[in-house]
N, C-alpha and C positions, 0 to 999 in steps of 0.2 A: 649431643643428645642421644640418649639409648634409642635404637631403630626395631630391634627383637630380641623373643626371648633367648636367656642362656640354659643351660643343663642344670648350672646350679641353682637357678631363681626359685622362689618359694612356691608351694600352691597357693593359690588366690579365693579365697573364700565372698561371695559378692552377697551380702547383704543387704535387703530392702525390704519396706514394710508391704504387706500384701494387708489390708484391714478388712475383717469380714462384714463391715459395714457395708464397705462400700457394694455397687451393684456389679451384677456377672458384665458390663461391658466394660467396667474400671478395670475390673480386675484383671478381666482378659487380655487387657491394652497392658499393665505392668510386666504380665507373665511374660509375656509376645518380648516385651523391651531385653527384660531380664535374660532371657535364653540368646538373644541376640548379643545381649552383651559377654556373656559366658561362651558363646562359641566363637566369638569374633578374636578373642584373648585364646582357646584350648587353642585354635589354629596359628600361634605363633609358637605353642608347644606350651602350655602352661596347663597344671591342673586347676582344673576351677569345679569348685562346686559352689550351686545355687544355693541363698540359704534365705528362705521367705519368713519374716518374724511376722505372726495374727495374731499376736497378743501382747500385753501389757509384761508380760515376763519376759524381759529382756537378759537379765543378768543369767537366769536358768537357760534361754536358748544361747546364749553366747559358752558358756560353759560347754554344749555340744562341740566348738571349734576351739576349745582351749588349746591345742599346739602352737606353742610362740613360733614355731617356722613358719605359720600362715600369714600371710596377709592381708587385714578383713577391706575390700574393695567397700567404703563407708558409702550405697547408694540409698539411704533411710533419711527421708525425709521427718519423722516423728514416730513414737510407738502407737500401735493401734490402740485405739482408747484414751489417749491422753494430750491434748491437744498444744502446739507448742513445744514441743517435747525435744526438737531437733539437737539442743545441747544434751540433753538426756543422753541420747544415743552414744556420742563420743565420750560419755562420763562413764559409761558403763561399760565401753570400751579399755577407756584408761586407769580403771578398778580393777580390771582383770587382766590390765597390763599386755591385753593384745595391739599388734603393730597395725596401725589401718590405715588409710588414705584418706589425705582431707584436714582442714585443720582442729584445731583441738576445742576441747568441749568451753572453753572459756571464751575463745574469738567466738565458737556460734552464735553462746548465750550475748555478747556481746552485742552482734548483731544486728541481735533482734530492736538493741535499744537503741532509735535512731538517733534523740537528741545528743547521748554520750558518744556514738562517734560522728557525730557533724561537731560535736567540743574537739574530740580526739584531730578529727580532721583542721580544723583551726587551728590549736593548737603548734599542728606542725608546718603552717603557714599553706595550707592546700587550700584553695579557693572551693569554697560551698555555700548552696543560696544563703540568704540569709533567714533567718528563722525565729519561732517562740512558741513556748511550750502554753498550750492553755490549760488551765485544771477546770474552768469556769468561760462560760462565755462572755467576759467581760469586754466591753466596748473603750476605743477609746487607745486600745493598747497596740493596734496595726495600721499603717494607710498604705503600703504599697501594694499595687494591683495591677493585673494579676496575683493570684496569690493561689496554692493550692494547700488542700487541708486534707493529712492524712494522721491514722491513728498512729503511736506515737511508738509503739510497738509491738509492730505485727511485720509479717515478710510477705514476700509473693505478690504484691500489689492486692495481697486483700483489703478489701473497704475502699477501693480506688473503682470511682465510676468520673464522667464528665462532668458531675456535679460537684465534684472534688476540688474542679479548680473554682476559682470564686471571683466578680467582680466590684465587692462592693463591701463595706461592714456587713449593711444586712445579709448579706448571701454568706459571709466569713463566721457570723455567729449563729446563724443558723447551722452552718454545716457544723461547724465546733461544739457547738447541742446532738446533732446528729453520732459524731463518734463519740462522745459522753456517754452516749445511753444505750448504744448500739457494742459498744466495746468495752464500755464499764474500765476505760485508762484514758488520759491526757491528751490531747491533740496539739501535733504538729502543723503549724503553720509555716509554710516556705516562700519566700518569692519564685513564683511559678517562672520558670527560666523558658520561656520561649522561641526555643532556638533549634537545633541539629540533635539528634541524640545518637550517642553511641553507646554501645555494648562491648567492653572489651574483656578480652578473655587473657587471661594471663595462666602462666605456670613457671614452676619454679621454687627455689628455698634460696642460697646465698644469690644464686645469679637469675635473674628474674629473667622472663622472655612473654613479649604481648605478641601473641598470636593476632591474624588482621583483626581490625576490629569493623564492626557490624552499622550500620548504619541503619534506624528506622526510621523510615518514612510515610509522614503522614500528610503529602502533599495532597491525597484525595480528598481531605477535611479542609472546608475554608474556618467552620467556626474553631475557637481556640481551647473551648471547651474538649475538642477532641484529639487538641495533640499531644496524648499521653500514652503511655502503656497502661491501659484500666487489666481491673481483672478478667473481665471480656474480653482482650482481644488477647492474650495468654491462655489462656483455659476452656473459651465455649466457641468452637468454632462455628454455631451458629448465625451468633452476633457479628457485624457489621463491621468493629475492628480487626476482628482477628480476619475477618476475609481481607479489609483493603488496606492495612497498612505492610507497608512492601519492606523488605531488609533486605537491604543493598550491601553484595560483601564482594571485595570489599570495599569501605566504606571512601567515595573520594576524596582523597584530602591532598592537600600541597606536601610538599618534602618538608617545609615547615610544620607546620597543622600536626603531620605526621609523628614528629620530634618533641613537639609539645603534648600533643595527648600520651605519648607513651611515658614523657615524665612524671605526666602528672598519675597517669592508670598508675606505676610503679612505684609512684611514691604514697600513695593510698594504700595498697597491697601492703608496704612495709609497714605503714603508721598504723594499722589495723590490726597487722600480725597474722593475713593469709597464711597457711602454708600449702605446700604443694601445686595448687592452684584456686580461680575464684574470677570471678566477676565485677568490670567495676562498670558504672553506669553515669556516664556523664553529658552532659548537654555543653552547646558552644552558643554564645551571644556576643557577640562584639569582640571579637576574637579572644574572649577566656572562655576559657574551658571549667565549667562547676562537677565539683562530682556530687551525683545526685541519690549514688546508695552503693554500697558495698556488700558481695556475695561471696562469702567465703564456702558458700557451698553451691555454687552452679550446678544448674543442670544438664549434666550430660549425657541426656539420651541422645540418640542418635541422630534427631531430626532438631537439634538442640541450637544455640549459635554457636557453643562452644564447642562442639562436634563439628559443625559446617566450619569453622575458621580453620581447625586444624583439615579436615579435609582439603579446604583449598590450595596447602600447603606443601600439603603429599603424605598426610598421614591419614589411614585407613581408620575404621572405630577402633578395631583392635587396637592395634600401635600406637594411640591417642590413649587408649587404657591401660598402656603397658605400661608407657611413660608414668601413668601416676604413680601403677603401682611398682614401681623401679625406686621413685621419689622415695616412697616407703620404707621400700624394702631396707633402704641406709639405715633404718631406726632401728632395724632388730636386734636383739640383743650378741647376736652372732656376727653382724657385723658392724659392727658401732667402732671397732676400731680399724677396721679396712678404708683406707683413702676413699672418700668419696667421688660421685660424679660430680659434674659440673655443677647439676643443679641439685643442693644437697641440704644444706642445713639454710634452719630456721630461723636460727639465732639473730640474723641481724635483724628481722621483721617483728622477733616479740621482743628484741631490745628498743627500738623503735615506740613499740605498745609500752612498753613500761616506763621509759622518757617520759609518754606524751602523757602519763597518766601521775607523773609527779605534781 
């Protein structure tokens, strides 16, 4: 695994959305991450410059770093002004043919759509809840319960409150009404998997590596309604989950336990088509392991899980962003035909996506 940087390595150009919507403590909070992230990589000797995109013109700010020696550090979650936009990003990346971290504009879009990879996932024999798409709240068509109901494509755990999970038809078509009209798309219906959850952080192109994986704990909730990730307890630290559900890293698990989540985290990564790195999220009931959603763009700020795992391990933020953009940097045109690192191509994870997509 690459530890620091070398003489030859690229500058690093770190891209993220700054939107002028948002309010001065949003945005002071991104600036803050962003400069952390950019000094934490100069100090292993790397050029970096910040490069904040506040607007919809993305192909014209990307044309400012058009030198293909750069390496765009992909930290943009959407264009300002355009909502969902997240594949955007990497398409307009891969328009202009610059080299960036992170995987590519087709896994993002992918994504977003959950029912096609819980098919992908199946498909490649990976255990995931079991599921159905509603366009209508028709009755009739579900009875197992537990059951949670989320929009059918969107990321972040938006539209996810405790409401979410459901005990009963009438509570399953009503919520099923509720993201019809609230999301204007389909609803996901899952067997709400009531079990252990993990967070696992993976990195990697042919030879995959799960950094520990994360454990959240929601033992301070008896009711069942509350043992989820809502978007409260991710995003508003006001609210009551984000204060008490605890993440235990890392997470305890048997030598066993251990061996099986890692199969399964790295064979979702492949069937998806990560690259470089990403997120899988999977719960355990009865000793299987379901995967319950796939990130190929994790979040890695600093106080992130996937920042804390590789800390735990002995890698610093820098050297956790170096790693990525090292992954990268194999792509550039300059060195496409030098031996790669260990962890280097992609290939077997979008041959994988393409398989599963026959």
């Amino acid at each position: 695994m690459p530890e620091k940087a070398q003489n030859s390595f690229p500058s690093v150009v770190v891209l993220f959305d700054l939107d002028p919507s948002w309010d001065d403590a949003d945005q002071k909070v991104v600036l803050e991450y962003a400069d952390q992230l950019g000094a934490s990589i100069e100090q292993l000797g790397y050029q970096v410059t910040l490069s904040p995109l506040r607007d919809s013109d993305i192909v014209g700010h990307l044309r400012l770093h058009g030198a293909r020696s750069h390496v765009i550090l992909n930290w943009c979650e959407s264009i300002p002004g355009i909502p969902h936009s997240e594949p955007l990003v990497a398409e307009a990346l891969e328009v202009l043919k610059l080299t960036y971290t992170g995987s590519t504009s087709e896994v993002l879009a992918l994504s977003e759509d959950k029912p096609r990879v819980k098919e992908i996932l199946y498909h490649c024999g990976i255990e995931t809840p079991a599921w159905k798409v509603f366009e209508r709240p028709e009755p009739g068509l579900w009875d197992r319960f537990p059951a949670i109901v989320k929009a059918a494509r969107t990321h972040c755990s938006e539209g996810l409150t405790r409401d979410s999970v459901v005990l009963s038809e009438k509570e399953l078509l009503e919520r099923v009404e509720f993201v019809l009209d609230v999301f204007g798309q389909p609803a996901l219906v899952e067997d709400f998997i009531d079990g252990r959850e993990f967070h696992v952080p993976l990195w990697g192109n042919g030879r995959i590596e799960m950094l520990p994986p994360v454990e959240m704990d929601f033992s301070s909730f008896g009711d069942v309604h509350d043992h989820l990730c809502t978007y409260a307890a991710k995003f508003v630290p006001s609210s009551r989950p984000y204060q008490e559900i605890r993440t235990v890293l890392p997470a305890p698990l048997t030598e066993a336990e251990q061996k099986k989540l890692q199969k399964v985290a790295i064979s979702a990564y492949r069937a998806i088509g990560c690259r470089d790195y990403g997120r899988i999220d999977i719960r355990l009931r009865d000793g299987v392991f379901y995967v319950l959603d796939v990130n190929p763009n994790a979040d890695i700020s600093p106080d992130a899980s996937f920042a804390c795992a590789a800390e735990s391990i002995g890698y610093s933020y820098g050297r956790m962003c170096a790693v990525l953009v090292q992954l990268a940097a194999h792509r550039l045109p300059a060195r496409r035909k030098a031996r790669p690192i260990a962890l280097s191509s992609a290939r077997s994870g979008q041959r994988a996506l393409r398989a599963s997509q026959l």
